[in-house]
C-alpha positions in Angstrom: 11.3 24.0 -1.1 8.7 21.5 -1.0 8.9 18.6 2.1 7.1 15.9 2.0 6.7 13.6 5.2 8.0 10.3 4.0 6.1 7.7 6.2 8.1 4.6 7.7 7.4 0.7 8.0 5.0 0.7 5.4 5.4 -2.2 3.8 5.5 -3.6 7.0 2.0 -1.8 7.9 0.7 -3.3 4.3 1.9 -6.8 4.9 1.1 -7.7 8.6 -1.2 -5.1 9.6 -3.6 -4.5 6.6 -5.0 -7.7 5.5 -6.3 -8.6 1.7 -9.8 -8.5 3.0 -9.8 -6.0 5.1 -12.8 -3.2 4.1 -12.1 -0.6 6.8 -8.9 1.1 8.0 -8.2 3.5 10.6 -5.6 5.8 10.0 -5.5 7.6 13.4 -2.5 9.9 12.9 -3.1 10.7 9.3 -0.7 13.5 8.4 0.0 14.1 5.2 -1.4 10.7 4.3 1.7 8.8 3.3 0.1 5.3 4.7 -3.3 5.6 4.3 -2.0 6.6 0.6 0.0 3.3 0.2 -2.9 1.7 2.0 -5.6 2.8 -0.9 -3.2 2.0 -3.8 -2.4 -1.4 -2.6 -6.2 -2.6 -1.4 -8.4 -1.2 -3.9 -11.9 -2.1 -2.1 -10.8 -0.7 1.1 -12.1 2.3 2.8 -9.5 4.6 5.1 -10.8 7.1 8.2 -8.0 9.3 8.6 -8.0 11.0 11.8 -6.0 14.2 12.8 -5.8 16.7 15.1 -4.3 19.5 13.1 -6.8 20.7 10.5 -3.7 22.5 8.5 -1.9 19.3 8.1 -5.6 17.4 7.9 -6.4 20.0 4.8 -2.9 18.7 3.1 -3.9 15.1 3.4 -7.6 15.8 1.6 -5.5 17.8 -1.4 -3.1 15.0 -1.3 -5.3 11.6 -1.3 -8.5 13.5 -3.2 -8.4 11.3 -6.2 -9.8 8.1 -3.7 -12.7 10.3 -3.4 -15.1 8.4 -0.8 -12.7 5.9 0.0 -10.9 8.6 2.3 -13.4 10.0 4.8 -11.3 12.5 7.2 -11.7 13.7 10.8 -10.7 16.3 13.0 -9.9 14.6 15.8 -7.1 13.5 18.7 -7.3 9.6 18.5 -7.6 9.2 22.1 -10.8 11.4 21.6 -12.4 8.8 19.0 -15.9 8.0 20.8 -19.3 7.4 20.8 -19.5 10.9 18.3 -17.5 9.0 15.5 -19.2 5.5 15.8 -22.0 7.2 13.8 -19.7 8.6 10.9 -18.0 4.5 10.2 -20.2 1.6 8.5 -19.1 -1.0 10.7 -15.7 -1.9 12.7 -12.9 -1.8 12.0 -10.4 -4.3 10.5 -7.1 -2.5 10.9 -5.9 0.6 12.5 -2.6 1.9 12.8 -1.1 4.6 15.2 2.2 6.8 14.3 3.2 8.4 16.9 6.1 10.2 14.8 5.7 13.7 14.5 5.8 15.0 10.4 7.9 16.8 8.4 5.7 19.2 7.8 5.8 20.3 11.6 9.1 20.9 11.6 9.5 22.4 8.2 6.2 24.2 7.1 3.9 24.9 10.4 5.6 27.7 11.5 5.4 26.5 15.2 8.6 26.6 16.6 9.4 22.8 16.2 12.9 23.0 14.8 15.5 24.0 16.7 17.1 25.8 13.9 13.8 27.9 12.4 13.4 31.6 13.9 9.8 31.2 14.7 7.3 31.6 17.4 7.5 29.3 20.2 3.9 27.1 19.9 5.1 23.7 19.4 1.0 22.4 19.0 0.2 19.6 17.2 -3.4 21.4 17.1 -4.7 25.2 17.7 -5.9 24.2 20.9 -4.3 24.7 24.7 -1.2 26.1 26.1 2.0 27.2 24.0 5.4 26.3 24.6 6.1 29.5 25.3 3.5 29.3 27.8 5.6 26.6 29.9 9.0 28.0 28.9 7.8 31.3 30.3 5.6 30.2 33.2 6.6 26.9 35.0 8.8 27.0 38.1 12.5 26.2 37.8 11.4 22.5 39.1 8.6 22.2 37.5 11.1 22.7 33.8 13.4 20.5 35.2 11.2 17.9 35.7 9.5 17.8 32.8 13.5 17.9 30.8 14.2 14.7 32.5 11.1 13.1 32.5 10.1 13.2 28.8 13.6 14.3 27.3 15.5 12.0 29.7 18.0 15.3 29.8 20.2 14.7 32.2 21.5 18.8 32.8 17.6 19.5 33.3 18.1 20.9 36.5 20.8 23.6 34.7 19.0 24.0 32.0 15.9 24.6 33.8 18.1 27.5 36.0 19.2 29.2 32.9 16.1 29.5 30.7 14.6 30.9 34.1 17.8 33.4 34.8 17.0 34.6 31.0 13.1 34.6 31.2 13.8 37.0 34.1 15.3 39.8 31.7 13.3 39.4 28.1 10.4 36.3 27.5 11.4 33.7 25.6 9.1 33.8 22.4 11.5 32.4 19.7 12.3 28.3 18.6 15.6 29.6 17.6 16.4 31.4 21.1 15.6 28.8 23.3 17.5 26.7 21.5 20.9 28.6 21.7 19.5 29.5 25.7 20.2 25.5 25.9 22.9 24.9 24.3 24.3 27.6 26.2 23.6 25.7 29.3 25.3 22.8 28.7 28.9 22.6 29.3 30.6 22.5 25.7 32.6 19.0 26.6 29.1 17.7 26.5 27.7 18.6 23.4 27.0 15.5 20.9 28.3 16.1 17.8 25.8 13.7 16.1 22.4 16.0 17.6 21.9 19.2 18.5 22.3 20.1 22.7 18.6 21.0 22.9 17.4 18.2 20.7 16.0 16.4 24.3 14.2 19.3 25.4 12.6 20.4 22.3 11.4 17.1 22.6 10.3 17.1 26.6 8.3 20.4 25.7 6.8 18.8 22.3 6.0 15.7 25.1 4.4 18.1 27.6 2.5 20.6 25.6 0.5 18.4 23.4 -0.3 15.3 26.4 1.6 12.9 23.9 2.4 10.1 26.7 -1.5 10.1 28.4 -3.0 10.3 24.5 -1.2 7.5 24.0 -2.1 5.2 27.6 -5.9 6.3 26.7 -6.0 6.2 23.3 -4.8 2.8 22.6 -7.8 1.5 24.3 -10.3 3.9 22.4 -9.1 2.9 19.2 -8.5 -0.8 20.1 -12.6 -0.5 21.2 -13.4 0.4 17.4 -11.9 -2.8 15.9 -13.7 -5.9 15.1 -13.3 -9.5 16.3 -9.4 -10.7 14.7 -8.9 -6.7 14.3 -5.2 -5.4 14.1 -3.6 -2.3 16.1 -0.5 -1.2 15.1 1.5 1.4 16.9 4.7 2.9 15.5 7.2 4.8 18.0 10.3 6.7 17.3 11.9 6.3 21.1 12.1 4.0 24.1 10.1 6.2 26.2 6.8 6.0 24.3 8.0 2.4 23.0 7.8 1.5 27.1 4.6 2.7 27.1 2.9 1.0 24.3 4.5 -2.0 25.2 3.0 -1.9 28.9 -0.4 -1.2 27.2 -0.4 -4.1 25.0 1.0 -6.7 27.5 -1.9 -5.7 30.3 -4.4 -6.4 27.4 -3.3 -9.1 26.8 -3.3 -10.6 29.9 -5.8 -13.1 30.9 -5.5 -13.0 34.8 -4.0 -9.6 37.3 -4.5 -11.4 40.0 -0.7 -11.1 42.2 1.0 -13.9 42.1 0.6 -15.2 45.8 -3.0 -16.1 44.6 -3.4 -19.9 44.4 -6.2 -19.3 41.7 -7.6 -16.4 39.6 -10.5 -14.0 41.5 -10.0 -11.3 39.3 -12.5 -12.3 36.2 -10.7 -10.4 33.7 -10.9 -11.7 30.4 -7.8 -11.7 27.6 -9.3 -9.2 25.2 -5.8 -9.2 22.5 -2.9 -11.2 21.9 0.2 -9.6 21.0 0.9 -10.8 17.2 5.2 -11.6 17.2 7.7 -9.3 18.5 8.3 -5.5 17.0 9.0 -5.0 13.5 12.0 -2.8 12.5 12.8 -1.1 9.0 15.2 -2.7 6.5 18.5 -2.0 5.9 17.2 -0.6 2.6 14.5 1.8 4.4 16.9 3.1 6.3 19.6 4.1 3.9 17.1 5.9 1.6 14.8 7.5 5.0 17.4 8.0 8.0 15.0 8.9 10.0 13.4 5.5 10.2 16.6 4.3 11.8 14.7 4.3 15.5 10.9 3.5 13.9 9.2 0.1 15.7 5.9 -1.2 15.3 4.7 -3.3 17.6 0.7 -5.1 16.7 -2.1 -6.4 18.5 -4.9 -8.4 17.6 -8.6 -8.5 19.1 -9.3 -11.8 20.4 -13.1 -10.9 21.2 
């Protein structure tokens, strides 16, 4: 069968993100180039850099979007890695950039990297061909250290008893396999628990996906990267799937758009910062109608920012 990732909030992206006169976009999560492809339809002078850190799913976006030709120029590259190197591949700055922090379809379906819970496959989880493996963390972290991370990114709240179990089974064969760790958890947790709407390991399949690709510090230093590469009146949009990384984007965007840090006891401001954004309205959720024809939009937000100077 043939997925396709379909991307969410995109007439949302097109209509308060992307302007009319916008020349340069900034795709920074490109995947399989679902906006940067409704982007280029809808703007027909604009020019997209799409940025991604997996060259496979980078590869399917350049067979995908080829017939733009030099209005798609692609890179190879974690968005929170975008420095001075890339300044000298762009003709100017940017006038809109958008962040999806959503993990594709294609990850789950066609990588081969252990991301579903229900796909007998090697345990990798990488959203690149670069660092440490799940398997590498399932296999080698202390008891604590698995519980920790379970709660912290997975908000799991049998962590600490999932964290004793996959380390009581680690002890008699490694844990290679997507499909075994999943049943390892599921095991774990006492049946009375289960959800019946999600599967029992759903929140630490996603703690590990968290923890072995740096998800939540990409995206507390890679908001400012990319926020650096717009223009004066330049928009950053960030999409989130959960309240944890929705926290944290949130937090990011209301310190820059703060005009004074200064604590409150202060009669007047010593601090000289200077209000570099202002958050433009509140976050933007899909319709009814996106979400009865993509379910998994159901929990999408995009929250934007604009560059005051």
């Amino acid at each position: 069968m043939n997925y396709v990732h379909s991307p969410v909030l995109v007439e949302e992206v097109l209509t308060y993100l992307v302007g009319e006169n916008d020349k340069l976009f900034l795709d920074c999560t490109i995947g399989e180039g679902g906006h940067s492809e409704a982007v280029l339809n809808r703007y027909k002078d604009i020019v997209v850099y799409g940025v991604d850190r997996d060259p496979e799913i980078l590869s399917s976006a350049r067979s995908r979007l080829s017939v733009f030709g030099e209005r798609l120029k692609l890179v190879n590259s974690n968005f929170s890695l975008l420095k001075n190197d890339f300044l000298d591949q762009r003709g100017g700055d940017f006038d809109s950039a958008l962040i999806d922090l959503g993990v594709s379809v294609y990850h789950y379906k066609k990588s081969g990297r252990g991301f579903s819970l229900f796909e007998d496959e090697a345990l990798d989880m990488r959203l690149s061909n670069e660092g440490a493996t799940a398997s590498d963390a399932v296999n080698g972290l202390s008891e604590k250290e698995l519980a920790d991370i379970f709660f912290k990114f997975g908000e799991e709240k049998f962590s600490r008893i999932i964290a004793r179990k996959i380390v009581e089974e680690r002890s008699k064969a490694e844990i290679t396999n997507s499909k075994k760790l999943a049943e390892i958890i599921a095991g774990a947790i006492p049946k009375k628990f289960h959800n019946k709407r999600i599967h029992p390991a759903t929140k630490v399949f996603q703690a590990i996906r968290i923890y072995v690709n740096n998800e939540f510090e990409n995206i507390e230093t890679g908001i400012p990267v990319v926020f650096s590469l717009l223009k004066k009146g330049g928009k950053l949009g960030v999409i989130t799937f959960h309240s944890l990384e929705d926290r944290i984007v949130k937090n990011v965007f209301r310190e820059m758009s703060k005009s004074c840090v200064c604590p409150p006891k202060f009669p007047v401001c010593v601090c000289g910062k200077v209000q570099t954004a202002k958050i433009v309205g509140k976050a933007l959720t899909p319709s009814e109608e996106e979400v009865t024809n993509n379910p998994p939009s159901r929990s999408a937000r995009i929250r934007i920012v604009e560059k005051l100077i």
